[in-house]
N, C-alpha and C positions, 0 to 999 in steps of 0.2 A: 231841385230835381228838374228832370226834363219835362220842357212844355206840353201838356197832352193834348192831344186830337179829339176831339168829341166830335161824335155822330149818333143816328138816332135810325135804327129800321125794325122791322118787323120780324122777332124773330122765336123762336120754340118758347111757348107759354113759360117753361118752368123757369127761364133765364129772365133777370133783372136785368143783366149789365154782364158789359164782357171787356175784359182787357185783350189786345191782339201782342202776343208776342213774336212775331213777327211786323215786316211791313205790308202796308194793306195794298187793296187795287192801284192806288195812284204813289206807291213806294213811299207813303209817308209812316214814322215808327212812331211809340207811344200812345194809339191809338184808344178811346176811350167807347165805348157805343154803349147806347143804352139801349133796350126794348121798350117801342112804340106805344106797347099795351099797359106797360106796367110808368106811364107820366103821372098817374094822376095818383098816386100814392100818398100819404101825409108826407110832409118836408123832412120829420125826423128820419124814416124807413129810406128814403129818397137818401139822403145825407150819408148813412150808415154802408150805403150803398156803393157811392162816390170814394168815400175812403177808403173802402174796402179795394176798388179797381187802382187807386192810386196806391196800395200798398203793393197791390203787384206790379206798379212800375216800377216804385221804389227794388225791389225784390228785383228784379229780371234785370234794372241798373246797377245797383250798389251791393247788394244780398250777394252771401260767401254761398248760397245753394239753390241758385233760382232754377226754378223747373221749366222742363220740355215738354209738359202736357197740363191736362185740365185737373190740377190736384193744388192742393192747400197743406202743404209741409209743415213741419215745426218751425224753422224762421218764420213763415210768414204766419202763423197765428202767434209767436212771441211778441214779433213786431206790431199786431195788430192788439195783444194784452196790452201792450205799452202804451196805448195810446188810447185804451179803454175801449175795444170792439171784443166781441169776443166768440168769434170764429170756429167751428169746429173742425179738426184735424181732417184731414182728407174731403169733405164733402163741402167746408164752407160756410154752414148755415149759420146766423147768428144766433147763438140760442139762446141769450139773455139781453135787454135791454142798455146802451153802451152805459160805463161813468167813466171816472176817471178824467182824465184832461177832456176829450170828448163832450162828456156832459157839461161840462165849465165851459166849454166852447158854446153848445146850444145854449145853456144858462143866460151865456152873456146876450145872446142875440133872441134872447127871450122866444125860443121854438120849444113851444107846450111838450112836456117829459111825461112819458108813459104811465100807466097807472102797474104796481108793482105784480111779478109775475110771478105765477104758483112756482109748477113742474117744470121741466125742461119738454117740450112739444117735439112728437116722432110721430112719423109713419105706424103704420101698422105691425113692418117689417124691425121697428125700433131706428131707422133714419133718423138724424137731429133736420129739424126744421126750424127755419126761422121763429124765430119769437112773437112776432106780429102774426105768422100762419094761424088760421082756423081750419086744425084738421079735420072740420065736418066740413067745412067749405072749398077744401083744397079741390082746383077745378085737374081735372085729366085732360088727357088729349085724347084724338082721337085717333086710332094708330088704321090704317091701312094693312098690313101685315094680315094675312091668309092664313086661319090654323089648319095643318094635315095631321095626320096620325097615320100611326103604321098597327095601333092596335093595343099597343104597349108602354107606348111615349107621343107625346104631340110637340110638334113645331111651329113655329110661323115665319115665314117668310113672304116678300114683297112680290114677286115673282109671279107670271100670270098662269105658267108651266115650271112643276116641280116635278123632276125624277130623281129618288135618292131610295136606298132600300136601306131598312135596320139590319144592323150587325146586330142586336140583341133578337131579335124573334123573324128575322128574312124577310120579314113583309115590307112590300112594298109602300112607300107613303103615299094617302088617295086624301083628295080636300075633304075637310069634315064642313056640314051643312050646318050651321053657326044655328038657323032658327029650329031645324029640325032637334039638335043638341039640347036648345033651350028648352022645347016642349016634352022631351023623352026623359030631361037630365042624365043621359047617358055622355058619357067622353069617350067611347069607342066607336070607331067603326066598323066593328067586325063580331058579329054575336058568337065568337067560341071566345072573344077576351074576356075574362074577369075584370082587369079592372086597367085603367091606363093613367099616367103620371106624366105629369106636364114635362119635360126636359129641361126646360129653363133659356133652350136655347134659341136665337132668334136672329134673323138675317138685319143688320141694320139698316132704319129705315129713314133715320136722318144723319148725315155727315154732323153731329154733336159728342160724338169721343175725345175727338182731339189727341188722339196717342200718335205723339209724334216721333222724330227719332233723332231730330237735327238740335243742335245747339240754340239758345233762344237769341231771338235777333238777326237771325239771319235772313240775306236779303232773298227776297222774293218766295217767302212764304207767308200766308197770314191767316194762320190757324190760332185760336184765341184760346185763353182760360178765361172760364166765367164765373160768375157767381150764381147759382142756381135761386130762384123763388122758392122752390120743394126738390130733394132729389128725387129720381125719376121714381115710378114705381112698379 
């Protein structure tokens, strides 16, 4: 395979590691980056890691279906069964412990092998998480994003002036007061609503989508797929 680039920055808590399909700032491809925060991990998790970013180079070189965005297909967790990872279909996560050739590999180089795993570990929302995660431990971030309401549904957006009116009840969207909410437990701003429902919808507030629309590899873009620590929540 092609030689990779390793680099190391600071980047959104839930990512480990990111493969760049595209080329980076200084036009070099293959690029490898790890996140700063997540060095100090056991060697195994570190390792499971590594393979996992070189299977998306493998994929994005040689792969009959490599992807334009931050997603985890069927090649690429076939290819990652083969070799004993074991990847969940779209999101990534490792959700069991590797064997296979893998483990014969740490075996050989004598890197201590996990103690064996009950459940498969999720979110709240049923997300697959890594194997290693401790979902009582799983850290958040902290989002900046402003909730408003219109009475009926709430938003959040990054913005420091929001005008937008509901198409479902006319009203207008006004900032909801985050501690006044906490103290009242109310989610409405407006006392003739009965009740109001989060919309789900939210202005984005880090460039970590990655929906891209170009072919992969091409030059002068360098939008990555990664491997997430937790999916979002």
């Amino acid at each position: 395979m092609p030689n990779a680039v390793f680099s190391f920055e600071r980047m959104d808590h839930r990512i480990l590691a990111a493969y760049t399909l595209r080329r980076n700032p200084q036009g070099l491809l293959h690029e490898i980056t790890f996140d700063v925060k997540h060095l100090e991990r056991p060697l195994l998790q570190t390792l499971e890691t590594l393979v996992h970013e070189y299977v998306h180079l493998w994929q994005q070189n040689y792969g009959e279906n490599p992807v334009s965005h931050n997603y985890h297909n069927r090649e690429f967790v076939n290819r990652c069964e083969a070799i004993g990872l074991h990847p969940a279909t779209g999101y990534g996560a490792h959700t069991r412990p590797a064997d296979g050739l893998f483990a014969e590999f740490l075996r050989a180089y004598a890197v201590p092998e996990p103690p064996p795993l009950g459940e498969p570990k999720v979110t709240p929302k049923g997300r697959p998480l890594d194997w290693w995660t401790d979902p009582e431990k799983r850290k958040r971030g902290r989002s900046s994003l402003r909730k408003w309401s219109c009475g009926c549904q709430n938003v959040r957006v990054g913005t420091k002036e929001f005008h937008a009116q509901c198409l479902l009840c006319g009203n207008e969207f006004q900032l909801v007061d985050e501690q006044q909410q906490a103290a009242t437990g109310n989610t409405s701003t407006r006392s003739d609503t009965v009740s109001t429902v989060d919309s789900g919808w939210q202005q984005e507030e880090l460039d970590l989508d990655y929906q891209m629309s170009h072919d992969p590899l091409e030059p002068g873009d360098d939008s990555p797929t990664v491997q997430w620590s937790a999916p979002g929540p």
